[in-house]
C-alpha positions in Angstrom: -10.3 171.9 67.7 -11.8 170.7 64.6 -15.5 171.6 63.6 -17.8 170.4 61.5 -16.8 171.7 57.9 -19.9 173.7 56.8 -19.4 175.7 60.1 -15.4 176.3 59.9 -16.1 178.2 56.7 -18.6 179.8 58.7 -15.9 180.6 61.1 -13.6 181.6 58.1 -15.6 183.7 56.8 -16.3 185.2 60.3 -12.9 185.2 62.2 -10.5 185.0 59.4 -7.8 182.2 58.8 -6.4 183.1 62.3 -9.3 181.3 64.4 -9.6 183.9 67.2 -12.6 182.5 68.4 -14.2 183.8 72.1 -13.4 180.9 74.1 -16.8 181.8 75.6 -18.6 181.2 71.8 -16.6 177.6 71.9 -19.1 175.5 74.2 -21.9 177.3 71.7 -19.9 176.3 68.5 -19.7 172.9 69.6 -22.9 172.5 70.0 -23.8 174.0 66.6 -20.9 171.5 65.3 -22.8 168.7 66.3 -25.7 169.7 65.5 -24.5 170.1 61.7 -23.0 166.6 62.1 -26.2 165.3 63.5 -27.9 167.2 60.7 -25.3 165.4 57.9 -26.0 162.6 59.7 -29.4 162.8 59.3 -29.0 164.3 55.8 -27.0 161.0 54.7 -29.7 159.1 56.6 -32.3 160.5 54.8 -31.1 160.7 51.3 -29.6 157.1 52.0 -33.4 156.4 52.9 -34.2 158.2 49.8 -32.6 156.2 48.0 -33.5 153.3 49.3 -37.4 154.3 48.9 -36.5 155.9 45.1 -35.2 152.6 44.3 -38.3 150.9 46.0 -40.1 152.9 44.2 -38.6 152.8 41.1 -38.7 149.1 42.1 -42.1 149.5 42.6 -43.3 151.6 39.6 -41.3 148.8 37.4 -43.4 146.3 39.3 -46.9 148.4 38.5 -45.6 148.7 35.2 -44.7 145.1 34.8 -48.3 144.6 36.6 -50.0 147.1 34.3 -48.3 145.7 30.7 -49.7 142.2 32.6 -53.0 143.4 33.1 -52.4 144.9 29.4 -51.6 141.6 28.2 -54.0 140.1 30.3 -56.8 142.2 29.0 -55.6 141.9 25.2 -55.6 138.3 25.8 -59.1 138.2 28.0 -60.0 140.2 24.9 -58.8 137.9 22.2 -60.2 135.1 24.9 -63.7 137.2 24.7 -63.2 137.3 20.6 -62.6 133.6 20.5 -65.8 133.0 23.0 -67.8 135.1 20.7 -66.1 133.2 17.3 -66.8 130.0 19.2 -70.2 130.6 20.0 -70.6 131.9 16.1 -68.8 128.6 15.5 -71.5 127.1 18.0 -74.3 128.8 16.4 -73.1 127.7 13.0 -72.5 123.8 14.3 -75.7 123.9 15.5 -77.0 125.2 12.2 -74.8 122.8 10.0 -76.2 119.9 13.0 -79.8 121.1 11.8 -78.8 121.2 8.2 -77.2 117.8 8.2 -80.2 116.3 10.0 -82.7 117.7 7.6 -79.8 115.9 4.2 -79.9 113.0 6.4 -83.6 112.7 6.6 -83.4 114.3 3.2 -81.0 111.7 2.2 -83.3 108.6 3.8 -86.8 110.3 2.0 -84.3 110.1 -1.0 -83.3 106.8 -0.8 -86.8 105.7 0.2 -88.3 107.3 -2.5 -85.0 105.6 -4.9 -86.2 102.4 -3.1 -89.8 103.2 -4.5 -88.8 104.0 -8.0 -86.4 101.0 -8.4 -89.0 98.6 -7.3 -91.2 100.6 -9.5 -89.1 100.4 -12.0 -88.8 96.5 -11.1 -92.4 96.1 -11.4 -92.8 98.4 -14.8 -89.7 96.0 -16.1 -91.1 93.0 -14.8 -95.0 93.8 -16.5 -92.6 95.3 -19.4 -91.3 91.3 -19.6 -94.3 90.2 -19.2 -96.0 91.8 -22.3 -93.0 91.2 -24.3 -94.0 87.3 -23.2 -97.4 87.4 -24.3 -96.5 89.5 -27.3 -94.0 87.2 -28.3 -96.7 83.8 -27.7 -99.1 86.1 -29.4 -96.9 86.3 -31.8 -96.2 82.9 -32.2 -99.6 82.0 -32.3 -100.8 84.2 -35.1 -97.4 82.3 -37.2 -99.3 79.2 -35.9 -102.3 80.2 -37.1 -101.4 81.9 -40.0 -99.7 79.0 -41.0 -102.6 76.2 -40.3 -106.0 78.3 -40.5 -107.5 79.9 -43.6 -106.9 83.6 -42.6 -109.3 86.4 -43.9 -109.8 90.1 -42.6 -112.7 92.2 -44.6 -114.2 96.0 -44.0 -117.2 96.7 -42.7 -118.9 95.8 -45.9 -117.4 92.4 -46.2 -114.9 93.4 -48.5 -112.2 91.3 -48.1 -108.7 93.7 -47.3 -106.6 90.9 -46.7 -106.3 86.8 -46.9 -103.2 84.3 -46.1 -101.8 81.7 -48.5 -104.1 79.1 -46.9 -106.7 81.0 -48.3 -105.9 81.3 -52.0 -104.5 77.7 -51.8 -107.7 76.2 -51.1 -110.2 79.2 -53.1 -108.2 78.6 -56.0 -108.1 82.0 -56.1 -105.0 84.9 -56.2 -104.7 87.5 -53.8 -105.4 90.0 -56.0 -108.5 87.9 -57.3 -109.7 87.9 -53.7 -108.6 91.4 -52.4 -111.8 93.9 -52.7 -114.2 91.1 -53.6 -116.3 89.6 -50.5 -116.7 86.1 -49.6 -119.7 85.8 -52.5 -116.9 84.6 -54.4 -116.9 81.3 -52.7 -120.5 80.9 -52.1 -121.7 77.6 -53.3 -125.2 78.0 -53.0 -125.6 75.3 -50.1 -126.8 77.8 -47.3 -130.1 79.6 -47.1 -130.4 83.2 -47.3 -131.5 83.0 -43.4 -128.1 81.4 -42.4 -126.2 84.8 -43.6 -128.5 86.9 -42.4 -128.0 85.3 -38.8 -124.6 85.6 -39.6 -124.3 88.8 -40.0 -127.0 90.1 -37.4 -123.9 88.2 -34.8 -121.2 90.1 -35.6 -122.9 92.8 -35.7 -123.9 93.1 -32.2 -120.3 92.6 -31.8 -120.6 88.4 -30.6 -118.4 85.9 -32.7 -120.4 83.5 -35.0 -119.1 79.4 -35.9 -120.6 77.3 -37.7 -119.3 74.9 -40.5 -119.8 76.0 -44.3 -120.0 74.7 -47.1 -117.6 76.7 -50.1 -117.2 76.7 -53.7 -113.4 76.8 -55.0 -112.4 78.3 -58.3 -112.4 75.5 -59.9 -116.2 74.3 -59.5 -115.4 71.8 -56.3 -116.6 72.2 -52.9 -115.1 71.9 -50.0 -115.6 72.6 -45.8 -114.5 74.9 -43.4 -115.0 75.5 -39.4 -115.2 79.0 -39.7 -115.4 81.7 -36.5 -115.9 85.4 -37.4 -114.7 87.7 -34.8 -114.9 91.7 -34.8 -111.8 94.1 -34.7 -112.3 97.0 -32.9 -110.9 100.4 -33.5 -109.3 102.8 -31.0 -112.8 104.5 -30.2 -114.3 101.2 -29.5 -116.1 101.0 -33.0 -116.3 97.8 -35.1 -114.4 98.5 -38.2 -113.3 94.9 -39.4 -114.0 91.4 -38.8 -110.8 88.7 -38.6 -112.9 85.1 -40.2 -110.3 82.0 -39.2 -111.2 78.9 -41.0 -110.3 75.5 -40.8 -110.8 72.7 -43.3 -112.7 69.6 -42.4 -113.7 68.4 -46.2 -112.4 65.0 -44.7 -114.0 65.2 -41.9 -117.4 65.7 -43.3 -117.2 63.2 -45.8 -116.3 60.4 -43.4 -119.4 61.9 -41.2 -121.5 61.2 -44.2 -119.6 57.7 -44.2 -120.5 56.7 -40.9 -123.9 58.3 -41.0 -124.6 56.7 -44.3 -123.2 53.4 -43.0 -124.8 53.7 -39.7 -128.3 54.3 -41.5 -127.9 51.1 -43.1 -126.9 49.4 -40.1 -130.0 50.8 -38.0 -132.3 49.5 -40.8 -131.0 46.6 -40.9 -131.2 45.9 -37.0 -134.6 47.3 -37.5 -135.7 44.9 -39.8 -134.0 42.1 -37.4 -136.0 43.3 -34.3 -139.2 43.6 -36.9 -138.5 40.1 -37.8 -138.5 39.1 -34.5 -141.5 40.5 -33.2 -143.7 39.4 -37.1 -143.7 36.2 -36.4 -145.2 35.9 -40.0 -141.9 36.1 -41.1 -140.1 33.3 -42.5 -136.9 32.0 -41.0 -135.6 32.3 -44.5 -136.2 36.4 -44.5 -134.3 36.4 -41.2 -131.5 34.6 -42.3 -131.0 36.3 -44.7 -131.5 39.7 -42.8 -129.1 38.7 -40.5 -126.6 38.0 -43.4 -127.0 41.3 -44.9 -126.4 42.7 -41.4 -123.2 40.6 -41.1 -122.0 41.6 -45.1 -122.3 45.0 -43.5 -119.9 44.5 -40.6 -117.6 42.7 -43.2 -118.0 45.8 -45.1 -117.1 48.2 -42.1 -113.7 45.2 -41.6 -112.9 46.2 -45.1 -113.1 50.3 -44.4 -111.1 49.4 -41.1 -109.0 47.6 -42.8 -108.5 50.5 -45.6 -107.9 52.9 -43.3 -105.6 50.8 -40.5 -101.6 51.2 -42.3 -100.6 47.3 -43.3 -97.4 46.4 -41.1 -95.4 46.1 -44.0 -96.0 49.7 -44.3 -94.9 50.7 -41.2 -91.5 48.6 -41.8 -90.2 50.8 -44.7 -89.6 53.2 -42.3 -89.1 51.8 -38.9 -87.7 48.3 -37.6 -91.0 47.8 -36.0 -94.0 44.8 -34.9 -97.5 44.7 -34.9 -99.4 42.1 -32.9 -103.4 42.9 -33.6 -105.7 41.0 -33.1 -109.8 42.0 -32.8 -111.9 40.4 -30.3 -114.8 40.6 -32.9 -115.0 40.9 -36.9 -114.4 44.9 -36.6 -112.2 46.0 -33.6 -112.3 49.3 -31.5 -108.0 49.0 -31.2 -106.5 50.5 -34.3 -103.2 52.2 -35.0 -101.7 54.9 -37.1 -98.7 56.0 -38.6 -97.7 59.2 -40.4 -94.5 59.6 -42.4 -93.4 63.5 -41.9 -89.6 63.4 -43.6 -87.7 63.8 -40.3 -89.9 62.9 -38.1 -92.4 59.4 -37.8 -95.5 59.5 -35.8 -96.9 56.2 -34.6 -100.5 56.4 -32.2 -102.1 53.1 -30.8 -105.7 53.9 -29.5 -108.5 51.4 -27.4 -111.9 53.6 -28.0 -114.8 52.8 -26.8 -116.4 49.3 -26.6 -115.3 46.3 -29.5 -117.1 45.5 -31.9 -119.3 47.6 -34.6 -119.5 50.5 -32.2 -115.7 50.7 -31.2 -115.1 50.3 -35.2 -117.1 53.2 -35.4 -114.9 55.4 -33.3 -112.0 54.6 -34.8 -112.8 55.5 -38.3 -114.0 58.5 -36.6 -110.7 58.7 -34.3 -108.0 57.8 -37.7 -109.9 60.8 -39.6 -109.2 63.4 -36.9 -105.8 62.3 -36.7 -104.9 63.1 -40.0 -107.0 66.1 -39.9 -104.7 67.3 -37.3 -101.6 66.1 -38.9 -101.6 66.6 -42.3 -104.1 69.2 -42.6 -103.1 71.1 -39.9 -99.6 69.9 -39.5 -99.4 69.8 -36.1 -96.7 67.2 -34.9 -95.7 66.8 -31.7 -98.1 65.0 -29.8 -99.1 66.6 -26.8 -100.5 69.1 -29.3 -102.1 66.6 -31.1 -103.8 64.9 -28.1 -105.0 68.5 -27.0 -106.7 69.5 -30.3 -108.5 65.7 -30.5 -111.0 66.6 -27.6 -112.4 69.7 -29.5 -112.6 67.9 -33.0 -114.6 64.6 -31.5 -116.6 67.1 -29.6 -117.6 68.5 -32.5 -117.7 65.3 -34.4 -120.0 63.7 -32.2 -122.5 67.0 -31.8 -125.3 65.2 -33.0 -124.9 62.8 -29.8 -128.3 63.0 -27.9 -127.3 63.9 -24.1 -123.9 63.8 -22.3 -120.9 62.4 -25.2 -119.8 59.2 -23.4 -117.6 58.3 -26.5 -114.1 58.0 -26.1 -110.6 56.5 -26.5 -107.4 55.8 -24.5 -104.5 56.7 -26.8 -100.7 57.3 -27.1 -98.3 59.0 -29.4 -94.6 59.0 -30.2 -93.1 61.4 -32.4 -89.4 59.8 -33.2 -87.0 62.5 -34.7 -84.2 61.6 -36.8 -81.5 64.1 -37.6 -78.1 63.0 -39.5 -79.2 59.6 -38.9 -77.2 59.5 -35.5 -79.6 61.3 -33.5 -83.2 60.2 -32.6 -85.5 62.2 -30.2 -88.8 60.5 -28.9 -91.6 62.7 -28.0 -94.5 61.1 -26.3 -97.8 62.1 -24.8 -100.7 59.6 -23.4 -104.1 60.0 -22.4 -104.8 56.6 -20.0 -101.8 55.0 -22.4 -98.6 54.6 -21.0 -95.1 54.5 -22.8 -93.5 51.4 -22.4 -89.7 50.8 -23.1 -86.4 49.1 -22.6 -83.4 50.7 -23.5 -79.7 49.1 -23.1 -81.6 46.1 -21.3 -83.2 48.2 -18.6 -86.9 48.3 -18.6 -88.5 52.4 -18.1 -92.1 53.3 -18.1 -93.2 56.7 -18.5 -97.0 56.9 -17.2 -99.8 59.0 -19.5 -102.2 61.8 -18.1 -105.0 59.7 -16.5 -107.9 61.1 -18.8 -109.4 60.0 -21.6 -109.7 61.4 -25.1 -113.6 62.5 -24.7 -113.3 62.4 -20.6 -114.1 65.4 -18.4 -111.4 67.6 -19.0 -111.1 70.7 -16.5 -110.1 74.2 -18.1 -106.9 74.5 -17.4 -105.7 70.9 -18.2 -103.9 69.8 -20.8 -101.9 66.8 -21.8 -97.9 66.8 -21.1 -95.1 66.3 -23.6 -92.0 63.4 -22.4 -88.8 63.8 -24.3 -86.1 60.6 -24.5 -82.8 61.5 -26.2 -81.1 58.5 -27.8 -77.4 58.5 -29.5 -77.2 55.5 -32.1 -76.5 55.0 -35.0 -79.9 53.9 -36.9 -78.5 51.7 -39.7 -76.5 49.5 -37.3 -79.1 47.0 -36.3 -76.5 45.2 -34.4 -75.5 48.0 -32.1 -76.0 46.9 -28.6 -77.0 50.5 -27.1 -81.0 49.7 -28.6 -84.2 51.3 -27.7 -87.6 50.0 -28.2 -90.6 51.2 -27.4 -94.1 49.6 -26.8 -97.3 51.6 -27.3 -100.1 48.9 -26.4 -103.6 48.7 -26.0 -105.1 46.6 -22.7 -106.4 43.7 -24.3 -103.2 42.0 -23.7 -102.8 42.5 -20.2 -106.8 41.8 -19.6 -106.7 38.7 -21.3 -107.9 35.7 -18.9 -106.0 32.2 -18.8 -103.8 30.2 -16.8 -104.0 27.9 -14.5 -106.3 29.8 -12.0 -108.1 31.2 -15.0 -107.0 34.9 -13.9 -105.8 38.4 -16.3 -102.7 38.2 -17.4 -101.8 41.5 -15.9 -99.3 44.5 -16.1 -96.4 43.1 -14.3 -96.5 39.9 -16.0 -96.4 41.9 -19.4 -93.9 44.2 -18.1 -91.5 41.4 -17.0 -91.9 39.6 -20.4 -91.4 43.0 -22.3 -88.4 43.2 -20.5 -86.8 39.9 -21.2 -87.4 40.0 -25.0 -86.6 43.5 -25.4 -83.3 43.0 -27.1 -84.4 40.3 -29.3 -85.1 41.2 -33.2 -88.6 42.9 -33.7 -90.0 39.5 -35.7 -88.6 37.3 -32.7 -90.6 39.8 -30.3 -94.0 39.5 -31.9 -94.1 35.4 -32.2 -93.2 35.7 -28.3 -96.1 37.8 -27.6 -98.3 35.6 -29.8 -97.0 32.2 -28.2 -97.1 33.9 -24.5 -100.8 34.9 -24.8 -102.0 31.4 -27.1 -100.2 29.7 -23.9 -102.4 31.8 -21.3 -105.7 32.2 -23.0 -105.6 28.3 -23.7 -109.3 27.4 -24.5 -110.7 30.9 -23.3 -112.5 33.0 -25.5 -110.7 36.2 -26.1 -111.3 38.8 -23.5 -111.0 42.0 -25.9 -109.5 43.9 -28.6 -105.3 43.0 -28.3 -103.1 45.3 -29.8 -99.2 45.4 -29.8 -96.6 48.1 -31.2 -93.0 47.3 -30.8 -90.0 50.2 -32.4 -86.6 49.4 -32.3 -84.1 52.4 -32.3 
């Protein structure tokens, strides 16, 4: 019988090799048998369960340690996670701050480009007041060239010492600069004003107001001759008077045809005086009055021969333009006259209706002819809206001794013609109450005139305006077909009465025959004109002054 191993070498050890074992020990050493191969049972149970729970566990430990180097990670990245959450709200904190930063650029940038907005239109308005005194400065300027080279120029010291003068100046003195420079204006004295009149003078400008009046001077050589002369003061930086700027202009002409018309006007009223005496003396013979009335006539015949004088001959006029002239006076003396100056390149022609007919409208054009070519050749002033505007001021002043409002007047137009190369001519023209007929390549053009007078009302801020015409021809072919020619007129013609219905002739009639004879030679024109109004008037008496200037281009 076979036991269980452990307790055989028990039994070995016990009973020897020989296994004499009491048969009454058997039942007990089976028991113990299977109880140590319940107990190896068990034993291989249990370390089999051992094993089993050291590899759970093992199992197990790896899965705690997998857990715990998860939770590790875990951490380190909830860590990092934290780090990032902190960097991002530093992040935030500094968005936030760079948020606040860039709105206070952006509403830096907008008070910056506001303010840039400011300073260019700043800058705009300094540039634009910058252009503006550049302007003035510049028709400053051009007006002290102007003046300079039309006025008698003079600047002295306090004293009267005379620091500097233009060439106007010693032209008319007689006098050199350095004759002139450090002496005062004694040197021209002629002796003609009281001792009061300078003394008034100089008690004006002194107070710092500007003194005119008209003066009489002595040249070098002994002869006199008139100025307009205004003294204004110069002041310094301080506000102190420290020179006076004396701008003269001469009227010698001026005066002397005054003293012309005065002289002859004199004569006239004491003639018409004696007429009106010899009508109410009934004493008087009709001999005297006859003859009173003759010397009254011999006087308007003498004012026809000084109208005459002074009115260019047509002839003149057709040395230098391919020209007409249809006058004709109502009376012996006529208030129509026209005028022509001869200035190298350029030909002025004026045609003027002043005032009334008759002695009073000859008057006014002697007056009218002398301030012309005061302005002209004096002055040199061409271009005829400057002439018209200077005429106003010079008949003002002409016609000073006028008791109440000044009433006399004229309607009056200009045309400069330029020639240049002989191929081009410009035509510059300016009316007062005159307009600028003209028909050029067979078409009839009007250009109207300001509608006031020479000697009118004239607001401040008026003045007369300048019309170009630009013509291409050239002037020595009278037989090219691309003509212009003008008509500067009075409104005798187109007053005239006649006709069938004994009515004025009228504009449109005068315009329609302008326009039908305006290609025709200039001699051709004129008998037209006569025949047309000898037709209408028929046994009429003339109805006024009739003048007619025709230029061919």
């Amino acid at each position: 019988m076979s036991y269980h191993k452990t307790l055989e070498r028990q039994l070995r050890k016990i009973f020897g090799k020989g296994n004499d074992i009491p048969a009454n020990i058997i039942p007990l050493l089976e028991v113990i048998s299977n109880t140590y191969e319940q107990y190896d049972d068990e034993k291989d149970l249990l370390n089999n369960t051992m094993d089993v729970g050291l590899l759970e566990l093992t199992e197990s430990n790896a899965a705690l340690l997998n857990q715990k180097t998860a939770l590790e990670k875990a951490y380190q990245e909830l860590a990092e996670t934290q780090t990032k959450l902190n960097e991002a709200e530093q992040i935030a904190a500094l968005m936030r701050e760079v948020e606040e930063k860039n709105a206070q650029l952006i509403t830096s940038e907008e008070e910056l480009k506001q303010n840039l907005e400011e300073l260019q239109t700043a800058q705009e308005f300094l540039q634009q007041k910058q252009n503006a005194l550049n302007d003035a400065l510049a028709k400053n300027q051009a007006i002290m060239n102007a003046l300079d080279n039309s006025a008698i120029v003079s600047i002295t010291d306090m004293r009267g010492k005379i620091i500097k003068v233009n060439e106007a100046f010693c032209k008319v003195s007689g006098y050199k600069e350095n004759e002139l420079i450090g002496a005062d204006h004694r040197i021209v004295n002629s002796g003609h004003h009281s001792k009061q009149f300078w003394v008034q003078m100089w008690q004006t400008i002194s107070k710092g107001e500007a003194w005119r009046s008209e003066v009489c001077n002595r040249a070098k050589d002994g002869s006199l001759y008139w100025i307009d002369a205004v003294i204004n003061p110069i002041y310094n930086e301080k506000g102190k008077i420290d020179q006076y700027l004396s701008i003269r202009y001469l009227i010698t002409q001026r005066k002397e045809a005054e003293q012309t018309v005065i002289a002859q006007n004199t004569a006239l009223q004491s003639n018409l005086e004696e007429v009106t005496m010899l009508k109410e003396a009934s004493e008087h013979s009709h001999e005297e009055l006859q003859k009173l009335l003759k010397n009254v006539t011999d006087s308007i015949n003498y004012a026809k021969r000084i109208q005459k004088a002074i009115i260019p001959r047509e002839t003149e006029l057709k040395k230098h333009l391919d020209c007409f002239v249809f006058f004709r006076p109502k009376d012996i003396v006529s208030g129509d006259f026209y005028w022509f100056a001869d200035k190298g390149d350029k030909k002025i022609v004026a045609v003027a209706d002043c005032t009334g007919h008759g002695v009073s409208g000859a008057f006014m054009t002697m007056i009218a002819n002398n301030i012309l070519n005061q302005i002209v050749h004096n002055h040199e002033f061409h271009a005829p809206d400057e002439i018209l505007n200077i005429m106003p001021i010079l008949l003002e002043k002409t016609l000073l001794h006028s008791e109440g409002k000044i009433r006399d007047g004229m309607d009056i137009g200009i045309v400069s013609i330029y020639l240049e190369d002989e191929k081009t001519s410009k035509v510059e023209y300016a009316g007062a109450k005159t307009p600028l007929y003209y028909v050029k390549n067979r078409n009839f053009e009007e250009i109207k005139p300001d509608r006031v007078a020479i000697g009118g009302a004239i607001k401040d801020d008026f003045a007369y305006q300048k019309h170009e015409l630009l013509f291409e021809t050239n002037l020595r072919d009278l037989e090219n077909p691309q003509d212009l020619t003008l008509y500067l007129f009075s409104d005798g013609y187109q007053d005239q009465f006649g006709g069938d219905r004994n009515r004025k002739f009228m504009s449109v009639n005068f315009k329609n025959l302008l326009s039908m004879m305006g290609n025709r030679p200039m001699e051709d024109q004129k008998q037209i004109l006569i025949e047309a109004f000898e037709t209408w008037k028929g046994e009429n008496r003339q109805t006024d002054d009739v003048l007619v200037v025709g230029i061919k281009l």
